[in-house]
C-alpha positions in Angstrom: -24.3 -35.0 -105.8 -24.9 -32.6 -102.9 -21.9 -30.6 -102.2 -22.1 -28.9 -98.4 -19.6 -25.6 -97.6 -19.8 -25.9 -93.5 -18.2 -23.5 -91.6 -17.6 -23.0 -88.2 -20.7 -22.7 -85.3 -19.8 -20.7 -82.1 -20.3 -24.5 -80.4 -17.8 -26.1 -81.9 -15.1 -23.7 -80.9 -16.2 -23.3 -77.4 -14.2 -25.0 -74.5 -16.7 -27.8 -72.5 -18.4 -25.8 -70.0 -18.4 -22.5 -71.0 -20.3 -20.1 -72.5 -18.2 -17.5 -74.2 -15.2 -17.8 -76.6 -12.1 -16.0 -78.7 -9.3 -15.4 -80.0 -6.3 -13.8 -81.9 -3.6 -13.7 -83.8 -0.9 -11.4 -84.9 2.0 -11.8 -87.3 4.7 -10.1 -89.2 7.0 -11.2 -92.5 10.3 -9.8 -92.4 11.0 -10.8 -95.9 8.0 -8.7 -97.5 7.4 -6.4 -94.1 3.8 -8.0 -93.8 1.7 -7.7 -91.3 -1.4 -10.1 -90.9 -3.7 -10.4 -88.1 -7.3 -12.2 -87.0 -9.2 -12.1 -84.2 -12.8 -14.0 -83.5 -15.5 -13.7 -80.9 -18.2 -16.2 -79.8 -20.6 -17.6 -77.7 -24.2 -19.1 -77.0 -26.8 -18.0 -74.4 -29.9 -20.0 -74.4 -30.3 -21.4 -77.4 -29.2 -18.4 -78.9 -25.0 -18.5 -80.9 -23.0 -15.8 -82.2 -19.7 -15.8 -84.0 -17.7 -13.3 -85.4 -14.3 -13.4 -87.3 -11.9 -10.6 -89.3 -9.0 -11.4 -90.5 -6.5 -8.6 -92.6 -3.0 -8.4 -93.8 -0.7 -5.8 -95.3 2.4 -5.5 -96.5 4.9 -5.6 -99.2 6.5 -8.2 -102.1 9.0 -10.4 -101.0 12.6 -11.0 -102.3 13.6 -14.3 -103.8 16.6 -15.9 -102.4 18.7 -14.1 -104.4 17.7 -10.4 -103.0 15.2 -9.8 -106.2 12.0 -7.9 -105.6 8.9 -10.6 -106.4 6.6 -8.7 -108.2 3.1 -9.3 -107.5 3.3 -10.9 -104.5 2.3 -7.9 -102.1 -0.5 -8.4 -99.2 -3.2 -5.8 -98.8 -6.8 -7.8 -97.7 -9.8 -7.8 -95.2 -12.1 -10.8 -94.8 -14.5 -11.7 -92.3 -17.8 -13.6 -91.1 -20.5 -13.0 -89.0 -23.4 -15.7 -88.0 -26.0 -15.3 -85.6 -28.5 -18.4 -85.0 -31.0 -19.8 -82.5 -31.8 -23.6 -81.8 -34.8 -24.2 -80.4 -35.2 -27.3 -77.7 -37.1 -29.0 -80.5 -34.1 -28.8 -82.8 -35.3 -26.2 -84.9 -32.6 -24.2 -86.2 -32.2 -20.7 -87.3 -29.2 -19.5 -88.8 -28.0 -15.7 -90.5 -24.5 -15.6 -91.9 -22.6 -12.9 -93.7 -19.1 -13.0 -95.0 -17.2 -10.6 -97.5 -13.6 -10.8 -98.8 -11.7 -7.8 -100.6 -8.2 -8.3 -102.0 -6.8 -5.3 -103.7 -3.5 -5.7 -104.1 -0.9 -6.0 -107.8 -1.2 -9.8 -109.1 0.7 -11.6 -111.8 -1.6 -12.0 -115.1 -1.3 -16.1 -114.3 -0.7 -17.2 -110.7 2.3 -19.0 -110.1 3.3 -19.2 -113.1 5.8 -16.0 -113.2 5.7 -13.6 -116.8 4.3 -14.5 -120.2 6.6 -14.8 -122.8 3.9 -14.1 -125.4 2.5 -11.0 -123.8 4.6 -7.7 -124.1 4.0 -5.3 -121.3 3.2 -5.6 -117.5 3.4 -8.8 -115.9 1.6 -7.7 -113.2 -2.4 -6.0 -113.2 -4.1 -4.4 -110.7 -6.6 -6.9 -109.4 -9.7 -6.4 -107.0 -11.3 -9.1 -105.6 -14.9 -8.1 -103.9 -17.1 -10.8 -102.7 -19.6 -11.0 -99.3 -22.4 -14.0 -99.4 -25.3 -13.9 -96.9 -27.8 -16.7 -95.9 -30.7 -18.0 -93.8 -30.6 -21.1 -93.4 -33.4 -23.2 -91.7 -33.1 -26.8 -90.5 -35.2 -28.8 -88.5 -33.2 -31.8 -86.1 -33.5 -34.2 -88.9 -32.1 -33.5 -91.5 -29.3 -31.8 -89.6 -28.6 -35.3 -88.3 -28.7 -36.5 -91.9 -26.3 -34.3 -92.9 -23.5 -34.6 -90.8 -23.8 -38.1 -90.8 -23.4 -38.0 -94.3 -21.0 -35.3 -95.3 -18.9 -35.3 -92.1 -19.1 -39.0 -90.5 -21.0 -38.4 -87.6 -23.8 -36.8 -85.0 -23.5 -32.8 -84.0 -22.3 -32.7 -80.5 -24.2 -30.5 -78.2 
């Protein structure tokens, strides 16, 4: 079985009739003193699509509702994606996509599951997470049809 990861095209966040596109968002945690935010551009221009997106967060652990300090739970990442394609008239379609996540921030040894009882010591490690992915993609106006008919119940819109 064929398992597809889709993200997000510039067209399919674009308002009918126009040509360029965006967004953001900004937010803060008064428990842990967090601050997140995310912001995307995009657009197409004959037959040509761009998309950008970042999205990064810092802050603090939180307190439980009874005024403790949750260790482990503090906010200190950067993610983003960028994609640049072009789809020819023919339905030929060229795509180049980069993301990369980093996540550097104290975690508890097992997620959600608070401390250990059979490991003496920290409950918390410093944990990095580093990852960035990049494709090219090629796909003709076939099996792109295929595709979304089967993985996401229909045809791509224009």
């Amino acid at each position: 079985m064929r398992r597809y990861v889709l993200t997000r095209d510039a067209r399919d966040l674009l308002l009918p009739g126009t040509a360029f596109g965006g967004f953001g968002k900004l937010s803060f945690d008064t428990n842990s003193e967090t601050f997140t935010t995310s912001a995307a551009a995009y657009g197409t221009q004959n037959g040509f699509e761009f998309l950008g997106y970042l999205n990064w967060g810092n802050g603090d652990n939180h307190t439980d509702g009874d005024g403790r300090e949750v260790i482990g739970t503090e906010t200190d990442f950067l993610s983003g994606i960028g994609k640049l394609a072009y789809e020819a008239d023919e339905g030929h379609r060229f795509e180049l996509s980069h993301d990369r996540v980093k996540d550097d921030a104290p975690r508890p040894f097992r997620a959600n599951i608070g401390s250990l009882t059979n490991r003496p010591g920290d409950v918390i490690r410093d944990y990095t997470l580093e990852r960035q992915n990049t494709v090219f993609t090629y796909t003709d106006a076939e099996t792109m049809e295929r595709t979304m008919r089967s993985c996401c119940g229909g045809s791509r819109g224009p």
